[in-house]
N, C-alpha and C positions, 0 to 999 in steps of 0.2 A: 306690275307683277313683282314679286318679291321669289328670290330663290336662292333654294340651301344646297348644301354639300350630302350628296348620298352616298357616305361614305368617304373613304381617304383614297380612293382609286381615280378621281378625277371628274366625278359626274358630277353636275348640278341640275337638278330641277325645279320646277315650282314650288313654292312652299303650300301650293293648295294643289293638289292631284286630281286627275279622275278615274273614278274606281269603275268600271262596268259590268260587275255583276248582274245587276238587276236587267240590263239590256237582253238577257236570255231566257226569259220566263222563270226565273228564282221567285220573283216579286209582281204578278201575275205576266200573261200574255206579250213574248219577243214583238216588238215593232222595228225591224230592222230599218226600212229608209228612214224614222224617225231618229232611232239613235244612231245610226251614221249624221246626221245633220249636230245632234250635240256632241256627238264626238269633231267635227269640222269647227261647231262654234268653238267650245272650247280653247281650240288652236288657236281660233282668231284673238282669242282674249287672254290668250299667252299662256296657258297651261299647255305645260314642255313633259308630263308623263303622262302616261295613258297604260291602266293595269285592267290587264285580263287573267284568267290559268288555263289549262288543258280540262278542268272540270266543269266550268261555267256550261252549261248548255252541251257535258261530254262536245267538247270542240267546237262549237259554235260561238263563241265568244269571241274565240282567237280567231276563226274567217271573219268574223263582223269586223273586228277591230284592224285585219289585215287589207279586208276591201275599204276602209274610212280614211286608213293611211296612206294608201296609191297616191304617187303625186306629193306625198305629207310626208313622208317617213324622216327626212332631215331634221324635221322639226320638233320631233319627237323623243323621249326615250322611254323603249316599248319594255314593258317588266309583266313577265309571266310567270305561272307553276306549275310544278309537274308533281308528280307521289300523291295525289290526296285522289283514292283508287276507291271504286266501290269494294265494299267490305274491308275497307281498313285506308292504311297506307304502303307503299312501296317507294322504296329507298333502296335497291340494289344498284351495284354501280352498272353493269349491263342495263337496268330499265333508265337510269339516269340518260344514257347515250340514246337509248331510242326513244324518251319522251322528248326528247332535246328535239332529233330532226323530226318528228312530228308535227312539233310544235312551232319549229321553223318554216313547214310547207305549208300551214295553217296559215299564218301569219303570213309568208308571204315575204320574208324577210330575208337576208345573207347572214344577221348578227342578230339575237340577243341581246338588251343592254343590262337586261337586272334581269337572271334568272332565280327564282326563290326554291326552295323546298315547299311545297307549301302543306304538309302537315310530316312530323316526326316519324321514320318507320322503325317501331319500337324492337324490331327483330335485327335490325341492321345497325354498327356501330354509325356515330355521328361522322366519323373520322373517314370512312369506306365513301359515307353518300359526297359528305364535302369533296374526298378526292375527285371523284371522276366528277363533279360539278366542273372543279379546279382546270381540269383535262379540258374541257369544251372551254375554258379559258386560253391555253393555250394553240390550240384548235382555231380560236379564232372567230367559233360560233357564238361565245356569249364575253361580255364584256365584264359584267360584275355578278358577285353570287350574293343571296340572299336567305333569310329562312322566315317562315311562316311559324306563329302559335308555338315555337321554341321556348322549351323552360330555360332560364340563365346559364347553370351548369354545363345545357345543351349546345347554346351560344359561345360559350367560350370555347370548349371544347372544338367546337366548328371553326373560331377564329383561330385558333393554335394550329389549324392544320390549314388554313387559306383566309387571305382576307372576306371578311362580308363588310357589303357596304350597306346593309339593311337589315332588321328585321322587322317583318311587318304582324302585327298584332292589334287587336281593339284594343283603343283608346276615346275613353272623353268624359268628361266630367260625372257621366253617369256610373262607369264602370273605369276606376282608377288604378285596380288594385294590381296587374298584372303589370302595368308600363310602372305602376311602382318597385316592383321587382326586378323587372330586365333596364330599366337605366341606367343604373352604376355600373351594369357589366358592358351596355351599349356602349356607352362613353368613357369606357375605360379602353374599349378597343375601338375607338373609331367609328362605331356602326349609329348610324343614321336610323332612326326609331319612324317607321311609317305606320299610320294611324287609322286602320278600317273601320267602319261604321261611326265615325267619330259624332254626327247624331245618333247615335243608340237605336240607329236601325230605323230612323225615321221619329222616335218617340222625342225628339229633339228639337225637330224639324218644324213642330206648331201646326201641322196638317192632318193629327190623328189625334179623334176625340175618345172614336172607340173602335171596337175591334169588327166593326161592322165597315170601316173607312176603310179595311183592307180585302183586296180580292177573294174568292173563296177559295183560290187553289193558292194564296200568297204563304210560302213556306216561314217566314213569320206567325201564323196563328200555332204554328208549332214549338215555338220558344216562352217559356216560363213568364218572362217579361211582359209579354204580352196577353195574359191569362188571368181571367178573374181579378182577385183583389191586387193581384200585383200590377196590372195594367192600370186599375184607377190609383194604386198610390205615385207610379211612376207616372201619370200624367199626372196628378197632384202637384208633383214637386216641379214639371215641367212649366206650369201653369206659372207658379211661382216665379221661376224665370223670365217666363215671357212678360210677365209686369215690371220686370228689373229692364228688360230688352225694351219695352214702352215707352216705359220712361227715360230712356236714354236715346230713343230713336233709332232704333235697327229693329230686324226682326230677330229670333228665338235662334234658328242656325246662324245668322250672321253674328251672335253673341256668343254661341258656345262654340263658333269654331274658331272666333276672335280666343275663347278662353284657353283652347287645345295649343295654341299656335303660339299663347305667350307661355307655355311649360318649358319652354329653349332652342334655340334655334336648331337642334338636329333633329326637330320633328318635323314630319311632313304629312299635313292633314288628307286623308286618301276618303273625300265624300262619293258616293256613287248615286247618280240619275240618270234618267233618261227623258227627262223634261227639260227644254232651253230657259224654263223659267225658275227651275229651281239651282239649271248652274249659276244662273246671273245672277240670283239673292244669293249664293252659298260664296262666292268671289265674290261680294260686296266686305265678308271678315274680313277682308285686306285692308281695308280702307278703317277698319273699327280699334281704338285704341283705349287700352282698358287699363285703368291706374291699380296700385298694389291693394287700394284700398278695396275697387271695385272685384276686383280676382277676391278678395277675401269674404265679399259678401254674398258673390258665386258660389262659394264654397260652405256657404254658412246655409245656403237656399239648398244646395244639395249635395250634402256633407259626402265622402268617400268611404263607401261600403253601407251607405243605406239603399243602393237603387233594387224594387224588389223582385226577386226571381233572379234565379241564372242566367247567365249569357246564352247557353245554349241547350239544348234538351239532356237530360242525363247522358244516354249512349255515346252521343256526340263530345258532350264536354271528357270522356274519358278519353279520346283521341288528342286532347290536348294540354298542351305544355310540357311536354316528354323530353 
């Protein structure tokens, strides 16, 4: 296992994460004893973070990941969020404090180690949410603070009032444009760049040909990306890939997350499963080693800012980067 610095507060974790979203019916039907098992593999195979929020499954995400950890929790460093509220966000420094112990009885936990914002509350200064973050720092409840979906000005502004040892945002070779924004300010202050959906939501992944491979309640048929002609150009280009991935002997994730993981060592690739088959291909990028030449012709198969459709549905995309 290979692992970075998250942030300049003292934490290190894997340089390959697990993301647990999908373990709560985002991405069809929760299997709970199944993903407590890849959450257990994981561990065994040395992935040392494990991200859930308070939203996943309204709370359910956070007991999953709290009953997986019993027994585990040393081994661990557990990074959750709080503010991303039906009908918007909340960022008040009072809700800060009560998502916090919520989110700790959830979990099942004494500390926090990476708590995030995890979407911007436009009505609340940045400077109000990061203090009382700051407070459950001193408190004792959370170890390092983080932000979700932060625009740059956002991040900074947050770093001038308490350290972050994170921001987490989509990242990967299909959608570049945003970690090309927030890295100069990340790595100007220290902050560790963590990398959600870094397969593009699975369109990376080599397991979707069309939008029929996905459940019919899977909250993906809701995003751009995966819609009409945008879905077949973005498997088009995906396609492309996975013959460059053939030809070099890995599969289509184990190359593009091999790609995400050489942009610098303060990224942290955060893929989310709940199949023990698709953790063990997704940790095999550890092992994948890609010359400047090959990063160039990655980039040449699927240039930055052609991937097609939005990230996320219009309403939603307005919640973010604030």
């Amino acid at each position: 296992m290979q692992f970075r610095a998250l942030g300049t507060q003292g934490l290190k974790v894997s340089a390959l994460s697990l993301g647990c979203m999908s373990m709560s019916g985002t991405y069809g039907p929760a299997e709970d004893e199944q993903s407590i098992r890849v959450i257990h593999k994981a561990i065994a195979l040395g992935v040392t973070m494990v991200d859930t929020s308070d939203a996943y499954g309204k709370g359910h995400n956070e007991e999953l990941v709290g009953k997986a950890l019993k027994g585990r929790r040393q081994k661990v460093v557990v990074a959750t969020k709080f503010g991303n509220v039906e009908g918007g966000a909340n960022g008040r420094p009072d809700y800060v404090h009560q998502a916090c112990e919520a989110s700790l009885k959830r979990l099942g936990v004494d500390v926090i180690d990476l708590y995030y914002q995890h979407r911007v509350d436009p009505s609340v200064p940045i400077e109000d949410t990061v203090g009382a973050m700051g407070e459950l720092v001193t408190q004792g409840k959370v170890r390092a603070l983080g932000l979700s979906e932060a625009a740059p000005a956002t991040v900074r502004r947050a770093a001038d009032t308490h350290p972050i040892a994170a921001l987490q945002s989509e990242f990967s070779i299909m959608y570049q444009d945003i970690a090309a924004a927030s890295l100069p300010v990340c790595r100007e202050k220290g902050i560790a760049y963590v990398a959600y959906a870094p397969l593009g939501r699975s369109l990376l992944g080599g397991r979707i040909n069309t939008s029929a491979d996905l459940p019919s309640n899977d909250r993906r048929l809701q995003h751009p990306r995966f819609q009409g002609d945008n879905l077949t150009q973005n498997l088009s280009r995906a396609a492309k890939l996975k013959e460059f991935a053939a030809d070099k002997g890995v599969t289509l994730a184990q190359l593009v997350l091999a790609w995400l993981l050489a942009q610098g060592k303060d990224i942290i690739a955060l893929p989310g499963t709940k199949h023990i088959e698709y953790l063990e291909d997704n940790l095999g990028a550890l092992e994948v080693q890609l010359t400047g030449g090959e990063l160039a012709q990655m980039n040449a198969l699927f240039p930055s800012g052609t991937a097609a459709g939005a990230r996320y549905p219009e309403k939603q995309l307005a919640s973010l980067q604030l």
